[in-house]
C-alpha positions as CSV (number, residue, x, y, z in Angstrom):
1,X,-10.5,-16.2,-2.8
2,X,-7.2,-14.5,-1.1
3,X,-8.2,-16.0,2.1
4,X,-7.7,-19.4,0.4
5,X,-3.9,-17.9,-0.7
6,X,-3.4,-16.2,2.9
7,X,-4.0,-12.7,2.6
8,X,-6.5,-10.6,3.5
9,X,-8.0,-7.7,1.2
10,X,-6.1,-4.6,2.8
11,X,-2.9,-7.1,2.9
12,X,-2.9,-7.6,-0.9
13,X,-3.7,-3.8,-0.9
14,X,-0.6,-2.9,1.0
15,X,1.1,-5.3,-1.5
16,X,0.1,-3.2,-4.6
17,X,0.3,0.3,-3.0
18,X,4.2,-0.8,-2.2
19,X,4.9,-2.1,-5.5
20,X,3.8,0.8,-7.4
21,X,5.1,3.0,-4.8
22,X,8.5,1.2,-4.3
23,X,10.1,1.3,-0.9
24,X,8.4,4.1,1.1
25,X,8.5,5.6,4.9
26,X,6.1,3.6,7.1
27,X,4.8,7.1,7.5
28,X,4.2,7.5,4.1
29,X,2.3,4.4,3.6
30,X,0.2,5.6,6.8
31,X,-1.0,9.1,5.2
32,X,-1.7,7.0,1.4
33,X,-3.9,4.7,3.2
34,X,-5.3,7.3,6.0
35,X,-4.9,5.0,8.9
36,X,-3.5,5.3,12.4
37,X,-0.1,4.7,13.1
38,X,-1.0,1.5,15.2
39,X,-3.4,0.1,12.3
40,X,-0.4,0.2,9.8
41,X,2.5,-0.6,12.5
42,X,0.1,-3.9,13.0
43,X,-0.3,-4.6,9.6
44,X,3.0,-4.2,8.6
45,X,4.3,-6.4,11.4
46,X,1.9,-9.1,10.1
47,X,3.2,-8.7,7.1
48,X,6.9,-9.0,7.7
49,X,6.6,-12.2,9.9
50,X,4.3,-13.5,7.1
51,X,7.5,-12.8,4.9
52,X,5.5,-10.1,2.6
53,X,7.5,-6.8,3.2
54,X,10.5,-6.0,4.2
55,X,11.2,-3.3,7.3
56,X,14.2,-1.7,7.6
57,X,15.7,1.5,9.6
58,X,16.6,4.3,7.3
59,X,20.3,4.4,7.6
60,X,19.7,8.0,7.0
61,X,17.7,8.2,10.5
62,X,17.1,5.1,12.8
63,X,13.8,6.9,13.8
64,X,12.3,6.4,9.9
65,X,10.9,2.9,8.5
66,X,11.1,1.9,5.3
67,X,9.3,-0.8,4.0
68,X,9.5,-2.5,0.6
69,X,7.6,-6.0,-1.1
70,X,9.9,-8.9,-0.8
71,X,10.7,-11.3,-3.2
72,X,7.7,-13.4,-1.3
73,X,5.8,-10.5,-1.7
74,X,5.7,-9.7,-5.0
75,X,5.0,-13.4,-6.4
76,X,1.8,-13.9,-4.0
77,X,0.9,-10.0,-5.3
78,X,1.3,-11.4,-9.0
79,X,-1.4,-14.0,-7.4
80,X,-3.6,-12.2,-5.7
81,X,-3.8,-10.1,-9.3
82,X,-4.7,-12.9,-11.1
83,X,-7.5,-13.5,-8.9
84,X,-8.6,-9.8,-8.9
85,X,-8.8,-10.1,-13.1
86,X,-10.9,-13.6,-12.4
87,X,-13.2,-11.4,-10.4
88,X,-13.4,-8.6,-12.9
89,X,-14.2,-11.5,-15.3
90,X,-16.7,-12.9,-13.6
91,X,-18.8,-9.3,-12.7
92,X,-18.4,-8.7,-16.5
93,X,-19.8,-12.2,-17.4
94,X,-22.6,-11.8,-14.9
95,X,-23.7,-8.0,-15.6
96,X,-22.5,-7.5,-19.0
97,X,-19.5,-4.7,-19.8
98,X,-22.1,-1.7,-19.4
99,X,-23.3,-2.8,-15.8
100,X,-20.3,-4.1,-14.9
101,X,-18.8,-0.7,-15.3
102,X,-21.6,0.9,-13.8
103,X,-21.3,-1.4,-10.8
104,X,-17.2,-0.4,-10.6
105,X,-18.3,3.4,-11.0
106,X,-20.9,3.1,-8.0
107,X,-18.3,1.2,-6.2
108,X,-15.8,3.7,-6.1
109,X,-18.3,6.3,-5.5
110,X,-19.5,5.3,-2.6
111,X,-16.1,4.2,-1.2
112,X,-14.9,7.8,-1.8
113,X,-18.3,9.1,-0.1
114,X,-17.8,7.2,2.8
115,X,-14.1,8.6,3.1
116,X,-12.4,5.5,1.7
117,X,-9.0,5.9,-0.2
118,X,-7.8,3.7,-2.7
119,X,-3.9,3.9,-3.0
120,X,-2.0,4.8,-4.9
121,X,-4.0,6.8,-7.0
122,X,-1.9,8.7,-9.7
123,X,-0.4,11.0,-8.0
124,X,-0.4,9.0,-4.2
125,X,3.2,7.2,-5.9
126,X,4.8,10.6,-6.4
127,X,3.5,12.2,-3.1
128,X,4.8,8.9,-1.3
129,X,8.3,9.1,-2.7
130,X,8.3,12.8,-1.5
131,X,6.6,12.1,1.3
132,X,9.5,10.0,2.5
133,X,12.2,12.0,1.1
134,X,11.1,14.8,2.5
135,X,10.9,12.8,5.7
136,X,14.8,12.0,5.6
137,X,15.6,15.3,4.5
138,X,14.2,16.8,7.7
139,X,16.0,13.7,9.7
140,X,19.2,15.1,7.7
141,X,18.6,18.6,9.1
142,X,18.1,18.3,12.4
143,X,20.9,16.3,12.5
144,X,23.3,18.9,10.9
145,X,21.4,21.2,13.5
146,X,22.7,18.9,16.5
147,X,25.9,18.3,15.4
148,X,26.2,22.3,15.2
Protein backbone atom coordinates (compact mmCIF):
# COMPACT_ATOMS: atom_id res chain seq x y z
CA UNK A 1 0.00 0.00 0.00
CA UNK A 2 2.90 2.82 0.47
CA UNK A 3 4.59 1.51 -2.56
CA UNK A 4 1.45 2.54 -4.43
CA UNK A 5 1.98 6.36 -2.66
CA UNK A 6 5.93 6.12 -3.25
CA UNK A 7 7.48 5.29 -0.07
CA UNK A 8 8.93 2.56 1.22
CA UNK A 9 8.39 1.24 4.90
CA UNK A 10 11.69 2.56 6.60
CA UNK A 11 10.98 5.92 4.41
CA UNK A 12 7.53 6.49 6.11
CA UNK A 13 9.43 5.42 9.26
CA UNK A 14 12.04 8.17 8.88
CA UNK A 15 8.97 10.42 8.26
CA UNK A 16 7.39 9.65 11.74
CA UNK A 17 10.61 9.40 13.78
CA UNK A 18 11.35 13.22 12.34
CA UNK A 19 8.00 14.45 13.08
CA UNK A 20 7.80 13.40 16.54
CA UNK A 21 11.39 14.12 16.98
CA UNK A 22 11.38 17.62 15.14
CA UNK A 23 14.54 18.62 13.25
CA UNK A 24 17.36 16.47 14.59
CA UNK A 25 21.39 15.87 13.78
CA UNK A 26 21.71 13.31 10.89
CA UNK A 27 23.76 11.77 13.63
CA UNK A 28 21.08 11.61 15.85
CA UNK A 29 18.67 10.01 13.54
CA UNK A 30 21.54 7.45 12.88
CA UNK A 31 21.93 6.22 16.60
CA UNK A 32 17.54 6.27 16.99
CA UNK A 33 17.43 3.97 14.12
CA UNK A 34 20.93 2.03 14.78
CA UNK A 35 22.16 2.12 11.23
CA UNK A 36 25.34 2.95 9.56
CA UNK A 37 26.19 6.25 8.61
CA UNK A 38 26.04 5.31 4.80
CA UNK A 39 22.49 3.53 5.28
CA UNK A 40 21.04 6.81 6.68
CA UNK A 41 23.24 9.35 4.51
CA UNK A 42 21.47 7.22 1.45
CA UNK A 43 18.29 7.27 2.78
CA UNK A 44 18.20 10.69 3.62
CA UNK A 45 19.49 11.70 0.16
CA UNK A 46 16.57 9.76 -1.30
CA UNK A 47 14.51 11.52 0.65
CA UNK A 48 15.44 15.07 0.00
CA UNK A 49 15.53 14.67 -3.83
CA UNK A 50 12.08 12.96 -3.39
CA UNK A 51 11.21 16.32 -1.68
CA UNK A 52 10.43 14.47 1.94
CA UNK A 53 13.08 16.07 4.26
CA UNK A 54 14.86 18.88 4.42
CA UNK A 55 19.00 18.93 4.93
CA UNK A 56 20.57 21.66 6.11
CA UNK A 57 24.20 22.61 7.59
CA UNK A 58 23.95 23.65 11.22
CA UNK A 59 24.87 27.24 11.12
CA UNK A 60 26.29 26.44 14.43
CA UNK A 61 28.88 23.98 12.71
CA UNK A 62 29.03 23.21 8.82
CA UNK A 63 30.29 19.75 9.88
CA UNK A 64 26.50 18.81 11.60
CA UNK A 65 23.29 17.93 9.50
CA UNK A 66 20.14 18.68 10.40
CA UNK A 67 17.27 17.32 8.88
CA UNK A 68 13.60 18.15 9.31
CA UNK A 69 9.95 16.76 7.37
CA UNK A 70 9.01 19.28 4.74
CA UNK A 71 5.88 20.57 4.03
CA UNK A 72 5.81 17.48 1.30
CA UNK A 73 6.76 15.43 3.98
CA UNK A 74 4.38 15.77 6.41
CA UNK A 75 1.15 15.60 4.06
CA UNK A 76 2.30 12.12 2.40
CA UNK A 77 3.24 11.15 6.39
CA UNK A 78 -0.49 12.14 7.23
CA UNK A 79 -1.06 9.44 4.23
CA UNK A 80 0.92 6.88 4.86
CA UNK A 81 -0.87 7.10 8.61
CA UNK A 82 -4.04 6.65 7.21
CA UNK A 83 -3.01 3.66 5.54
CA UNK A 84 -1.20 2.28 8.67
CA UNK A 85 -4.82 2.65 10.70
CA UNK A 86 -6.50 0.84 7.48
CA UNK A 87 -4.09 -1.94 8.25
CA UNK A 88 -4.60 -2.02 11.94
CA UNK A 89 -8.29 -2.23 10.85
CA UNK A 90 -8.11 -4.78 8.80
CA UNK A 91 -5.69 -7.25 11.32
CA UNK A 92 -8.44 -6.34 13.86
CA UNK A 93 -11.36 -7.39 11.56
CA UNK A 94 -9.49 -10.56 10.53
CA UNK A 95 -8.21 -11.81 14.06
CA UNK A 96 -10.54 -10.14 16.40
CA UNK A 97 -9.23 -7.31 19.09
CA UNK A 98 -7.69 -10.15 21.38
CA UNK A 99 -5.45 -11.74 18.57
CA UNK A 100 -4.92 -8.85 16.90
CA UNK A 101 -3.25 -7.58 19.95
CA UNK A 102 -1.55 -10.73 20.52
CA UNK A 103 -0.28 -10.64 16.90
CA UNK A 104 1.13 -6.76 17.60
CA UNK A 105 2.64 -8.03 21.01
CA UNK A 106 4.59 -11.03 19.18
CA UNK A 107 5.39 -8.61 16.57
CA UNK A 108 7.22 -6.30 18.55
CA UNK A 109 8.76 -9.08 20.45
CA UNK A 110 10.44 -10.63 18.02
CA UNK A 111 11.50 -7.36 16.24
CA UNK A 112 13.20 -6.38 19.60
CA UNK A 113 14.74 -10.04 19.78
CA UNK A 114 16.14 -9.82 16.66
CA UNK A 115 17.82 -6.38 17.59
CA UNK A 116 15.24 -4.24 15.77
CA UNK A 117 14.47 -0.63 17.02
CA UNK A 118 11.34 1.04 16.59
CA UNK A 119 11.91 4.97 16.84
CA UNK A 120 11.15 7.06 18.57
CA UNK A 121 10.17 5.25 21.43
CA UNK A 122 9.28 7.58 24.52
CA UNK A 123 12.22 8.60 25.45
CA UNK A 124 14.27 8.16 21.73
CA UNK A 125 12.44 12.09 21.13
CA UNK A 126 14.19 13.50 24.12
CA UNK A 127 17.49 11.63 23.72
CA UNK A 128 17.43 12.91 19.99
CA UNK A 129 16.98 16.51 20.81
CA UNK A 130 19.95 16.06 23.29
CA UNK A 131 21.57 14.03 21.20
CA UNK A 132 21.91 16.91 18.72
CA UNK A 133 22.32 19.64 21.13
CA UNK A 134 24.84 18.12 22.75
CA UNK A 135 26.37 17.57 19.27
CA UNK A 136 26.52 21.52 18.63
CA UNK A 137 27.48 22.16 22.01
CA UNK A 138 30.66 20.21 21.51
CA UNK A 139 30.96 21.99 17.79
CA UNK A 140 30.61 25.25 19.94
CA UNK A 141 33.53 24.20 22.23
CA UNK A 142 36.03 23.26 20.10
CA UNK A 143 35.48 26.14 18.30
CA UNK A 144 35.98 28.59 21.41
CA UNK A 145 39.07 26.11 21.87
CA UNK A 146 40.45 27.12 18.30
CA UNK A 147 39.79 30.54 18.32
CA UNK A 148 41.87 30.58 21.81
Amino acid sequence: MLSQMGIKPRQARILDALDRMGEVSQKALIESFDVTSGSMSTMIDRMEAAGLVRRRRSARDGRVDLISVTPHGARLLEEVRVVWREMDDLIEAKLGPEKAAVLTELTRELKFALGAKVPPSPGGVAAAREATAAELARADEKETRDEG
